[in-house]
N, C-alpha and C positions, 0 to 999 in steps of 0.2 A: 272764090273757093279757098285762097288763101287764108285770106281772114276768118274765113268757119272755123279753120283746123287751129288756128291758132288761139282762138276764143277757146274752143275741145281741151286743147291742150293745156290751156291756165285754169279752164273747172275741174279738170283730172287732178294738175296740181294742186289745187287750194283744197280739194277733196282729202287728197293724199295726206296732209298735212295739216290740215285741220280737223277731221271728222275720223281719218283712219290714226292720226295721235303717228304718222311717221318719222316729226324730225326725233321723236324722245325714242325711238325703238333702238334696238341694240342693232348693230352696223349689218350682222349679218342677215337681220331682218331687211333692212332696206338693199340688203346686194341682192338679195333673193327677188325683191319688188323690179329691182332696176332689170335682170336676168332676165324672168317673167314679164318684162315690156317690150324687151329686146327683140326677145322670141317671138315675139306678137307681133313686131314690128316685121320679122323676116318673113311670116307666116304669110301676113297682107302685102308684103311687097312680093312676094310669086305669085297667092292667087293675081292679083292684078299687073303682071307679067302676061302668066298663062291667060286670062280672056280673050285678047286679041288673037289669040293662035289658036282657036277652037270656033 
């Protein structure tokens, strides 16, 4: 399981930075990218909290 998320995680990357053109974006573009993962990141770490408890 590890290795899926991690493979995920380097095609997100090489997306990001190839095809969506983010190392050349102006900084507050990529804080906004990085913000918007974040958030994403806490979102799926509750629902997958909360399953177990319902």
């Amino acid at each position: 399981m590890l290795t899926n998320l991690a493979v995920a995680a380097a095609k997100i990357l090489i997306i990001a930075l190839a095809f969506m053109e983010l190392a050349r974006m102006d900084i507050l573009v990529r804080l906004s990218v990085v913000a918007g993962a974040l958030w994403l990141l806490i979102l799926f770490v509750l629902t997958l909290i909360d399953q177990p408890m319902t």
